[in-house]
N, C-alpha and C positions, 0 to 999 in steps of 0.2 A: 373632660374636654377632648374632644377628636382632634387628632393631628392634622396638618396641614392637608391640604388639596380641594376641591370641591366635592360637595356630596352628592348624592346620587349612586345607583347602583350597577357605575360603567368599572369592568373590568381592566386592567391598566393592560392585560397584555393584547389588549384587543387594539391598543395604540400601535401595533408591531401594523407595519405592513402588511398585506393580505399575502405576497409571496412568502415572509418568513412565516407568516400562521402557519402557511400550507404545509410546509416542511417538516419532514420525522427526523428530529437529530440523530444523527451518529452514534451508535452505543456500542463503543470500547470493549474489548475483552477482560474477560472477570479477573482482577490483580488476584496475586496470590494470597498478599493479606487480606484480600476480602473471602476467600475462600477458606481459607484456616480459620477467620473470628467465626465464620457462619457457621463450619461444621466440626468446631474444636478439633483439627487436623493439625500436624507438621509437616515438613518436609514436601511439601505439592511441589508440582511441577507445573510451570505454563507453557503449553507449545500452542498457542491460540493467538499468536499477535505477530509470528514470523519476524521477532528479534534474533539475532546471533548469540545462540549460549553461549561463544567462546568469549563474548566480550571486544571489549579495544582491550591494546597492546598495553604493557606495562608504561612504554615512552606515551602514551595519548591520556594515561593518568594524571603522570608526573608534570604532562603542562600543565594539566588542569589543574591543579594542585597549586604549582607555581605563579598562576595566574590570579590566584585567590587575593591575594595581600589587596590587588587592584580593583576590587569587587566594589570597591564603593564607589568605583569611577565610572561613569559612561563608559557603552563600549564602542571601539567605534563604527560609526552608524554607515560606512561605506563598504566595511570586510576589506579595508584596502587589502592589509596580505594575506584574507585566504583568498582572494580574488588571483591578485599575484600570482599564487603557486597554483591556483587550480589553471591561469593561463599556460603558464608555464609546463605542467604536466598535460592537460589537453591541446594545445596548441592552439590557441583560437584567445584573440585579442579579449581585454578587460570587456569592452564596452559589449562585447556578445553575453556577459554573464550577469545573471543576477541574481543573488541568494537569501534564502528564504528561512524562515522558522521551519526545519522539514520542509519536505516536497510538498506537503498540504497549503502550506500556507500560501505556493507558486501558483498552484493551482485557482486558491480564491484570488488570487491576485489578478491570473487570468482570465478568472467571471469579472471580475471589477475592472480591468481595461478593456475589453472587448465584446462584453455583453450587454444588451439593456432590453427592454421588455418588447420591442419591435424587431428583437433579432431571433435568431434561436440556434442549438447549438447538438449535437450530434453523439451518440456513444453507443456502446453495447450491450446489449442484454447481457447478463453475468458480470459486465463489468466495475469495476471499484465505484466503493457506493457512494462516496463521496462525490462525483460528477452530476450526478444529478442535484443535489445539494448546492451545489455549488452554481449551477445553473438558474435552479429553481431563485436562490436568494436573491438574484437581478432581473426576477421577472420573464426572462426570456422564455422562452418555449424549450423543451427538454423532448428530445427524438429520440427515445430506444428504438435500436433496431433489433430483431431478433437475429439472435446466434445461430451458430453453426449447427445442424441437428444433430442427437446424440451418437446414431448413425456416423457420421461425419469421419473423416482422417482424425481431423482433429475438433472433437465435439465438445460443442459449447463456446465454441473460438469465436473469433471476431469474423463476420461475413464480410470483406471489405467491397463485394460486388452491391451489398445489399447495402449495404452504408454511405455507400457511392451515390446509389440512388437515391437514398434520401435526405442529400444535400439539397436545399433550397438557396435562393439569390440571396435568405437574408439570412443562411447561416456563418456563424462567425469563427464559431469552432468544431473540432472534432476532437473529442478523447479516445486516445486508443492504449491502453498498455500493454505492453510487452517487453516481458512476457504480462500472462493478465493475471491479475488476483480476484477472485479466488481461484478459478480453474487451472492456472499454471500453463496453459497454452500457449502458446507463442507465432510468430509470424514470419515467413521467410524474408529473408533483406531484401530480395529482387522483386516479390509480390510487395512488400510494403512501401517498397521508392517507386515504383511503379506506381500505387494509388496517391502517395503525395505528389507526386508529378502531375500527375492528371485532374488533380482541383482546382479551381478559380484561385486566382490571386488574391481573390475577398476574403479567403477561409485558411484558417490557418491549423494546422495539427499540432495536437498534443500528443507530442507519443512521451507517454510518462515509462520511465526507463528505472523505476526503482529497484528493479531485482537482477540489471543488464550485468552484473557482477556473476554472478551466479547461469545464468544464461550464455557470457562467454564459454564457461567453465565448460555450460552443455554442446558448444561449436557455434554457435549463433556468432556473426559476426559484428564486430562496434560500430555503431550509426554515427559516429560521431564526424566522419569528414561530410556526414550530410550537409551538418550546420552549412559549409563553406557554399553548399550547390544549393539548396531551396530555401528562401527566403520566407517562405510560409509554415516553416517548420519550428517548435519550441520544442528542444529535448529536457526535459525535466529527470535529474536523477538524485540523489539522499544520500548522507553519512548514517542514516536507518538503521540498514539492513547489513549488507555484507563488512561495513566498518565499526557495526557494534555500537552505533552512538544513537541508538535511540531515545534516548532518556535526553540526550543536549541538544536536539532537533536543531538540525543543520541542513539544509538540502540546496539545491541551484539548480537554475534555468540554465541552455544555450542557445541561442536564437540571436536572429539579425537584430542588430546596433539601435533599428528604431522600434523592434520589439521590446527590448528590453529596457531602453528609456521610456517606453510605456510604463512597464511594469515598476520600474523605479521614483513613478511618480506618484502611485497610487502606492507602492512600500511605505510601512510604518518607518518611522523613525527608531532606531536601534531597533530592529525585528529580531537581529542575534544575537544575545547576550555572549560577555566576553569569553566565558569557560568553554564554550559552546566552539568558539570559532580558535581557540589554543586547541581544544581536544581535535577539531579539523584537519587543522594546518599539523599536528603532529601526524595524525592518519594518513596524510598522503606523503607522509616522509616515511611513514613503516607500510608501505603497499605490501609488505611481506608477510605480517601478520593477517592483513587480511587476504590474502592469497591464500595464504595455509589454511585459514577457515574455509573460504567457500570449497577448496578440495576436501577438506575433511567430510564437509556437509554433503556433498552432491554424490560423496562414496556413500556414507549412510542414506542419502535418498534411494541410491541403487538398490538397499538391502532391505531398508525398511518396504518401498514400495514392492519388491519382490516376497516379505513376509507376507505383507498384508495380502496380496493378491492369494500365497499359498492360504488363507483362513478360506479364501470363496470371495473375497469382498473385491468388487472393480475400484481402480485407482486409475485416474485420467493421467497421459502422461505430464510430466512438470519439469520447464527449465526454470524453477527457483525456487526456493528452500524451503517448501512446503507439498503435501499432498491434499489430493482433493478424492476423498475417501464415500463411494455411497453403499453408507449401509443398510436402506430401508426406509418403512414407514415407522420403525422405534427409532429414528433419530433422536430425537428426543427425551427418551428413557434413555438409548445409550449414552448418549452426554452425559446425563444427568447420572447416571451409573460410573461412569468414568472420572466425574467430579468427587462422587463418594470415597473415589482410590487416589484422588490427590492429584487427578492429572485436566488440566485445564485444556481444552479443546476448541474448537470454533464452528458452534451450530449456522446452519446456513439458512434459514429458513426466511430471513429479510433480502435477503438475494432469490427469493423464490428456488432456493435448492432444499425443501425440508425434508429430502432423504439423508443429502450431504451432512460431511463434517469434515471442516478443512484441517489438517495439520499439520505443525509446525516441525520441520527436522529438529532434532534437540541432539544435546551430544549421544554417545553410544549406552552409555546408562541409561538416560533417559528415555530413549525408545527403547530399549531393552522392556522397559517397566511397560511403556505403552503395547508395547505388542503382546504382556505375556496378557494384561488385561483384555485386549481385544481378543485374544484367541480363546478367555473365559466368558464375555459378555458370548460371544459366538455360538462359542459350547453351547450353555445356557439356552441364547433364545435360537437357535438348530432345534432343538427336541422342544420346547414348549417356553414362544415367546414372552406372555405375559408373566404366568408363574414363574418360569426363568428369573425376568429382570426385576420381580418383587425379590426373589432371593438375593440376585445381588445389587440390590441396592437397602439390605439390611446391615 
């Protein structure tokens, strides 16, 4: 006997929407245990996902730890106190914040209050790929703009003259990051308040700020008393990256009062689990630990991106904890060469980069290991590329 449903030869996921059909999900960078089971390896390394090797602090364990006994309880579903102390260390009232499962999750939150299939919504070529995703899933219309040419000061960047123009009456948003991922690029404060100033009141900016950590470090200076001056502005930024809390995805908005009562409507209920928001609230009581990290990181950017340069290889410059590496038409082999020596990287080729490979600062061993590799795949495919990368990737 066949299970429940009607017969016939209709596919169930053909019941999906025609916007989510269209959609190519998201695909993650390769964990490390999936790389050890596949090529019976130890000891890999991942600099492909632009997490902090250094970790959180010993105190942002120790809550989360502490916090355990309570696991079986609801957490609660408001962040009253990481709320609290993010007011408190930002300066900008509760009701401007609103936090999320990671930054990701602010973001879809932002297709779901302010998108729908009559509107449409604005971002950049090279841009995080997630925006369009995110777009696409409400129907609306999704506007790449093309970037900055390679030529460029700063190539591959956000054009904001060209992004400008192709706001329409029915767009709702605009994503911008900065700095951006993958390219590492970044945007002056006086060129970027300058374009949010200049938008309709209809349109509101995303300037997604996950790497802004890292970015101070490179002189870029804090956007954050923007919040108080433009009301069409959401700064989105993450406990990610610079505070090592990838793994308890934490992240929050700032924007105006009746932004964010948008966004808190369409919020799941408990979106941050408890552990999640103790390992938070201890992070921004040790800003110290993660201070020492992004110095430690942005010195090793300086070394790394000056190795890699001495091989021959161009590296775009980067305010945040990653390089945007092109090494050719063997991207592909080289990754795939690179994965054989245990080092997990991040091919670019669904961002239309298939020369690039993005990657991740990791501590000083571990670029150690990445550069001597790269300076062998080099070796290698310099005198004779294919036979080269058959040898090493035996």
């Amino acid at each position: 006997m066949s299970g429940g449903g009607s017969s016939g030869s209709a596919h169930p996921g053909e019941l999906a929407v025609g916007a989510v059909r269209a959609l190519s999900p998201y695909v993650p960078g390769k964990p490390l245990s999936e790389l050890e089971r596949e090529l019976g390896i130890e000891d890999s390394i991942k600099l492909a996902s632009n997490e902090n090797p250094h970790g959180p602090s010993p105190a942002v364990l120790e809550a989360m730890r502490a916090a355990l006994p309570e696991v079986w309880l609801y957490p609660d579903g408001s962040c009253h106190a990481l709320k609290g102390a993010l007011s408190q260390r930002l300066g900008v009232p509760t009701s401007m914040l609103t936090i999320g499962n990671g930054s990701n999750d602010l973001l879809v939150l932002l297709g779901e209050a302010f998108l729908a299939p009559a509107s449409s919504a604005v971002y950049s070529q090279y841009g995080f790929a997630v925006y369009p995703l995110v777009i696409g899933a409400t129907g609306a219309q999704a506007i790449e703009v093309p970037a900055l040419p390679p030529g460029a000061a700063m190539a591959r960047g956000h054009d904001l003259a060209a992004m400008r123009a192709a706001i329409r009456p029915d767009t709702r948003l605009v994503f911008i990051a900065n700095p951006n991922n993958p390219t590492g690029t970044w945007l002056e404060a006086a060129e970027l308040e300058a374009f949010v100033q200049g938008l309709p009141a209809t349109t509101l900016v995303v300037l997604d700020a996950a790497y802004h950590e890292y970015a101070q470090a490179r002189g870029l200076p804090d956007t954050l008393d923007w919040a108080h001056r433009h009301a069409n502005l959401v700064q989105v930024r993450t406990f990610s990256k610079a505070y090592g809390l990838a793994g308890a995805r934490v992240g929050y908005a700032i924007s105006h009062p009746e932004v964010a009562e948008a966004l808190n409507r369409v919020r799941a209920p408990f979106n941050v689990n408890s552990l999640a928001q103790a390992g938070a609230l201890a992070a921004l009581d040790d800003a110290a630990h993660m201070q020492r990290c992004v110095q430690a990181t942005m010195r090793e950017l300086t070394r790394v991106t000056q190795a890699i340069r001495a091989l021959g290889l161009p590296v775009g410059p980067s305010a945040a904890n990653f390089v945007l590496v092109e090494v050719g038409a063997q991207a592909q082999q080289i990754y795939q060469a690179l994965l054989e020596r245990g080092l997990i990287v991040r091919p670019l080729a669904n961002y239309a980069l298939p020369a690039h490979l993005r990657i991740t600062i990791g501590l000083p061993a571990h670029n150690d290991r990445l550069l001597a590799a790269l300076a062998e795949l080099t070796a290698l495919t310099g005198v004779a590329p294919a036979e080269g990368l058959r040898r090493a990737n035996r």
